[in-house]
C-alpha positions in Angstrom: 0.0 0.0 0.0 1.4 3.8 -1.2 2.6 5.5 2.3 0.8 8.6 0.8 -1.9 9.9 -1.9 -0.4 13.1 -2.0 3.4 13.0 -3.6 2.9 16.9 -4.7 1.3 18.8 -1.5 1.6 21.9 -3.5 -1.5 21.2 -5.3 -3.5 21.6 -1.7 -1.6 23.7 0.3 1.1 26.6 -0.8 2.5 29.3 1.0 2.5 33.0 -0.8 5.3 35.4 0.4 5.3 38.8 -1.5 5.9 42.4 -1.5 2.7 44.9 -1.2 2.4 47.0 -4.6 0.9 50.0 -5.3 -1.6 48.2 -8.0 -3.7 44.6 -8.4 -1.4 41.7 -7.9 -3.0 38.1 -9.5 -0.9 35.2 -8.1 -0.7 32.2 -9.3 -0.6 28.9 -7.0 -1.5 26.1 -9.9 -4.8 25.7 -8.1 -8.2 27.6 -7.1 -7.6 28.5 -3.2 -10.4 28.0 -1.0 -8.9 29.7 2.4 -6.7 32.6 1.9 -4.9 33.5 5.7 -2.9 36.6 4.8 -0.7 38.6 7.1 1.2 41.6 6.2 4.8 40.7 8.3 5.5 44.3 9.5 3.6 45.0 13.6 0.5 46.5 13.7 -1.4 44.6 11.3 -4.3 41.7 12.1 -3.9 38.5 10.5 -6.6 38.2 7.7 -8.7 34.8 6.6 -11.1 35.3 3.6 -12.7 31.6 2.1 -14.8 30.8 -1.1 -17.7 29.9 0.7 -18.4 33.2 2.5 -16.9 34.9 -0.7 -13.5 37.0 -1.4 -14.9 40.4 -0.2 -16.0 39.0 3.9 -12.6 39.4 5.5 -11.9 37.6 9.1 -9.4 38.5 11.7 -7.8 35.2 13.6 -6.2 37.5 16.3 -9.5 39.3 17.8 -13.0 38.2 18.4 -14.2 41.0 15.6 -17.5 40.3 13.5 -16.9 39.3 9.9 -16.0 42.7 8.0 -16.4 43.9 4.2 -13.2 44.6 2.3 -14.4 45.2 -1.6 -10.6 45.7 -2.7 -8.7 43.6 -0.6 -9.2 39.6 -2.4 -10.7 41.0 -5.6 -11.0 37.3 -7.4 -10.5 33.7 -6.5 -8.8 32.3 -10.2 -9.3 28.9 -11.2 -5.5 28.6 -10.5 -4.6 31.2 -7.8 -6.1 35.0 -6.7 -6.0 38.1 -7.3 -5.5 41.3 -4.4 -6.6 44.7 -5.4 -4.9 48.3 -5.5 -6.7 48.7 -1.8 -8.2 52.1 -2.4 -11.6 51.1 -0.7 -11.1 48.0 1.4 -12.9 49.3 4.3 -10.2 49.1 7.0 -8.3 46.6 5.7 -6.2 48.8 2.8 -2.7 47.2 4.1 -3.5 43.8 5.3 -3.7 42.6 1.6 -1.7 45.0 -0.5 0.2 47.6 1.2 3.0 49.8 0.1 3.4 52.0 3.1 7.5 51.0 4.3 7.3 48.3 1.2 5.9 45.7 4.0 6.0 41.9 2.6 3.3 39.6 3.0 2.6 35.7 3.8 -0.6 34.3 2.7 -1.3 30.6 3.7 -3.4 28.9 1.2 -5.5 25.6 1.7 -7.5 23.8 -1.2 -10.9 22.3 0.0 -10.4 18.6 -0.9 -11.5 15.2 0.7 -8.9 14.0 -0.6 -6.3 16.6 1.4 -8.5 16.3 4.8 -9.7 19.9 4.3 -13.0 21.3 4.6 -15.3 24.4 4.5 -19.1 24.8 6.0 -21.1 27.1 7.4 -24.3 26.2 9.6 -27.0 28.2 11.7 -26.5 28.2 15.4 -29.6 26.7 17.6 -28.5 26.9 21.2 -29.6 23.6 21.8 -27.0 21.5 23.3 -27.4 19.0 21.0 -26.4 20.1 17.2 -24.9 17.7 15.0 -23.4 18.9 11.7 -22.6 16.8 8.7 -19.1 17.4 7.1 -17.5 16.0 4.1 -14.0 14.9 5.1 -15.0 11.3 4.8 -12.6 10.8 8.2 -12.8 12.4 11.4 -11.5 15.6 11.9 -8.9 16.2 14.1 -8.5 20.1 14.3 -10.8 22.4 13.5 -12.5 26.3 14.5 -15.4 27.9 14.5 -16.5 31.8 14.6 -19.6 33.1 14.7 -19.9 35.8 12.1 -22.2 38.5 13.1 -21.1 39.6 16.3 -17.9 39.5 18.7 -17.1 36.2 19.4 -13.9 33.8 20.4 -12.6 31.4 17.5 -13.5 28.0 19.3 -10.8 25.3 18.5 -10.9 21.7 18.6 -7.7 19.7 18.5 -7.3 16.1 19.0 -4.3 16.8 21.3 -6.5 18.3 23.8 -7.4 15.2 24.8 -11.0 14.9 24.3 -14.5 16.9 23.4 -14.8 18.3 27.1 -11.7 20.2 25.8 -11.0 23.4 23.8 -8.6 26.4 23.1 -9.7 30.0 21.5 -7.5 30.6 18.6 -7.3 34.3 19.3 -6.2 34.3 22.7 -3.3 32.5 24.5 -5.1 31.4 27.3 -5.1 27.5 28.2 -7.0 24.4 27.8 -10.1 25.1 28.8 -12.2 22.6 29.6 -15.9 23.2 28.9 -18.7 20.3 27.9 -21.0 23.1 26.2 -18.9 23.9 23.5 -18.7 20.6 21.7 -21.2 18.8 23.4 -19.2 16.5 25.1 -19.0 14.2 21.6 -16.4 13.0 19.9 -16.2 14.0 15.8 -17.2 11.0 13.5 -16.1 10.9 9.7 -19.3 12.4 9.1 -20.6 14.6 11.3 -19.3 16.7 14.4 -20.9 18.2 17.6 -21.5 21.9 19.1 -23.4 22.4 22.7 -25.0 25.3 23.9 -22.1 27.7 23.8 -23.3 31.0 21.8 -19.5 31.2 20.6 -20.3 28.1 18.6 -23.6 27.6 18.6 -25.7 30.8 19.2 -29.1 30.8 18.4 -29.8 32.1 15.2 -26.4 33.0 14.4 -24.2 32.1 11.1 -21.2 30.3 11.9 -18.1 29.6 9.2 -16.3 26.0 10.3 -12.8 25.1 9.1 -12.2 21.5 9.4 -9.1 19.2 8.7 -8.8 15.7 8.8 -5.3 13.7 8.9 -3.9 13.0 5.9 -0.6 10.4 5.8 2.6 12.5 4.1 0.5 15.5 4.5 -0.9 16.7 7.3 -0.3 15.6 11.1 -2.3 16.9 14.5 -0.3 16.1 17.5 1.3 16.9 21.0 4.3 17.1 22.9 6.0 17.7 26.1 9.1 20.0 26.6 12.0 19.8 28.0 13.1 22.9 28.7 16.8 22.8 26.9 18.1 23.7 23.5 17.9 19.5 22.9 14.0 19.8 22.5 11.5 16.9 21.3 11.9 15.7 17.9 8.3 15.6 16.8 7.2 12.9 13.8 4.8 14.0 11.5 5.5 11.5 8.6 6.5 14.4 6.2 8.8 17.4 5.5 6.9 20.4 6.6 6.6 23.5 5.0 4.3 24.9 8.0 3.9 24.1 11.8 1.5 26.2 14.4 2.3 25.1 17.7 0.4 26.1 21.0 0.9 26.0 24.5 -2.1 24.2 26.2 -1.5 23.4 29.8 0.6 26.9 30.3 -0.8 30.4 28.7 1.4 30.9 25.7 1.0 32.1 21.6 -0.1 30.6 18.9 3.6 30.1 16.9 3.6 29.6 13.4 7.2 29.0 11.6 7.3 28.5 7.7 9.3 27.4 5.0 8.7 30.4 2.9 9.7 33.3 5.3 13.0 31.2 6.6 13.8 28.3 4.1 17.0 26.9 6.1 17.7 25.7 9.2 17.9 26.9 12.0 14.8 28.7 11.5 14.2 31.7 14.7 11.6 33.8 13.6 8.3 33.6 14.5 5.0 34.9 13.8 2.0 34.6 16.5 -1.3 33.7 15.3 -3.1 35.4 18.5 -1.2 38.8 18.1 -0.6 41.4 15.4 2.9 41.3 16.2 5.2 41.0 13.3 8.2 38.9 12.3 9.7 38.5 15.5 13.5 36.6 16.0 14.6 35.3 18.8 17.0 32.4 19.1 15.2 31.2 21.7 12.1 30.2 18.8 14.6 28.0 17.2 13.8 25.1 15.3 14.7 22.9 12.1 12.2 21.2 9.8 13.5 18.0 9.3 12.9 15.4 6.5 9.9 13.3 8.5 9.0 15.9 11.6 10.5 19.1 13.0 13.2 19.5 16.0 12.6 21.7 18.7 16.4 23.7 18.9 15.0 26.5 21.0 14.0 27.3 25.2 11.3 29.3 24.6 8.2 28.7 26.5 6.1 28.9 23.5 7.6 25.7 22.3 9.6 24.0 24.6 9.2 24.9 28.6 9.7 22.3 30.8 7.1 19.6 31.5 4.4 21.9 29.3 1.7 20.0 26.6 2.0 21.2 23.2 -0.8 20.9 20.3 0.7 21.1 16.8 -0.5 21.3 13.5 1.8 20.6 10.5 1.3 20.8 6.7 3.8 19.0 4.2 6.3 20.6 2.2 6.9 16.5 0.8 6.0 13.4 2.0 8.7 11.5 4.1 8.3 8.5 1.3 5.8 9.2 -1.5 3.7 7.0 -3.3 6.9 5.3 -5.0 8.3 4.2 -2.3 11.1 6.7 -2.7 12.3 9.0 0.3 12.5 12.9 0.5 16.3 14.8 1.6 16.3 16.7 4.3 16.5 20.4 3.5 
């Protein structure tokens, strides 16, 4: 049996780093992207997610609780083989989070192809504040990570990870708090491969309410949702995921800590120190304490930083593949 479907991950998930220009920019990816989470590297500036189902003008912010705004210039067009940003002359607030040019600021956009096939998948549902709501997805496996925010009002992105150890568990993608542990949110019930569970939580269930759902399931020399333990020395955990990554979030959950996010587009050697922090609209930021290498089948924690690697703390991870560790030939990637 292949060790993976997926020998080219670039056809599912690519990372776009650019420079912000003065005029349209159309970008192409060699697919249609159906998640779009852009962040314009310099501080000051919210991280941005805009998706194909809600459409390319309802912008997102990852780091805040805000409602779902209106940017009409920001994502002018999703392309049947990338996307295209606009001049930003009338983006309603969000001018340089897709296309500045004010101090030339760069840009990193993390783009996802909705695919059974790559685990990933986009729905929206109607809240009920029952505590009782099952939702059919169409992963055809069971999700292991996914978030939910509710779109018309302030609200907490609710995040399930499989790491958390179970559905009495959950972490809020915009803040660095803990693991909380909470029965309402997903009902106490475990995901299925076709259908997962909200409670009575108005965060991710309010009555009446639209709600967007981002949902990935595992994917063998893809995709990997784990945890770890530190150890508090420049030795850290090696951690497996069965591929070469081209992007890792990591999070603290049993100590209050960022969301860290390292890529292979912003640093493409090891050792790689700079961070950015999903929770915060902070940006680049180096430290050699962030250090870490992506390695040919996982990543290696170099660094002492408590966001990765404190002593005796749980860490959830989510990892995306630059190649499969083996592919579907039987033939092994290098290390980079």
């Amino acid at each position: 049996m292949a060790y993976t479907t997926i020998d080219d991950p670039t056809i599912y998930f690519i990372i776009n780093k650019y420079t912000g220009s003065s005029g349209s920019q159309t970008f192409n990816l060699g697919f249609q992207p159906d998640l779009i989470w852009t962040k314009n590297l310099n501080t000051g500036y919210n991280h941005v997610v805009v998706d194909s189902v809600r459409g390319n003008t309802k912008v997102l912010e990852p780091n805040t609780t805000d409602a779902e705004g209106t940017a009409t210039d920001a994502i002018t067009s999703f392309n049947s083989n990338g996307y295209t940003v606009g001049a930003n002359t009338s983006s309603g607030g969000f001018e340089d989070d897709f296309n500045g040019t004010y101090n030339s600021p760069s840009y990193v956009a993390f783009c996802w192809k909705e695919s059974p096939t790559a685990g990933f998948d986009i729905l929206t549902f109607t809240g009920n504040a029952s505590g009782n709501q099952t939702i059919s997805h169409n992963l055809s496996a069971v999700p292991k990570w996914w978030n939910i925010k509710r779109l018309g009002q302030a609200s907490n992105w609710c995040t399930y990870h499989v790491g958390l150890g179970g559905a009495d568990h959950n972490v809020f993608l915009n803040a660095n708090s803990s693991n909380q542990t909470d029965t309402a949110i997903w009902n106490n019930t475990l995901p299925t491969s076709s259908v997962f569970s909200v409670g009575n939580n108005i965060d991710a269930n309010g009555n009446g309410a639209s709600h967007i759902w981002y949902g990935w399931a595992e994917k063998q020399g893809f995709s990997k949702f784990g945890s770890y333990t530190g150890n508090g020395n420049s030795d850290g955990p090696f951690v497996y995921t069965g591929h070469r990554p081209a992007w890792v979030m990591i999070k603290g959950y049993t100590n209050t800590g960022s969301w860290r996010i390292n890529d292979n587009k912003r640093e493409p050697f090891n050792v790689m120190d700079t961070l950015l922090f999903a929770d915060t609209n902070d940006g680049d930021t180096t430290n050699s304490g962030y250090s870490i290498d992506f390695l040919s089948n996982g990543f290696k924690i170099r660094g002492t930083n408590a966001s990765a690697n404190a002593s005796g703390v749980a860490y959830i991870f989510m990892a995306f593949a630059e190649s499969p560790f083996i592919n579907s030939k039987s033939v092994p990637t290098n290390a980079r």
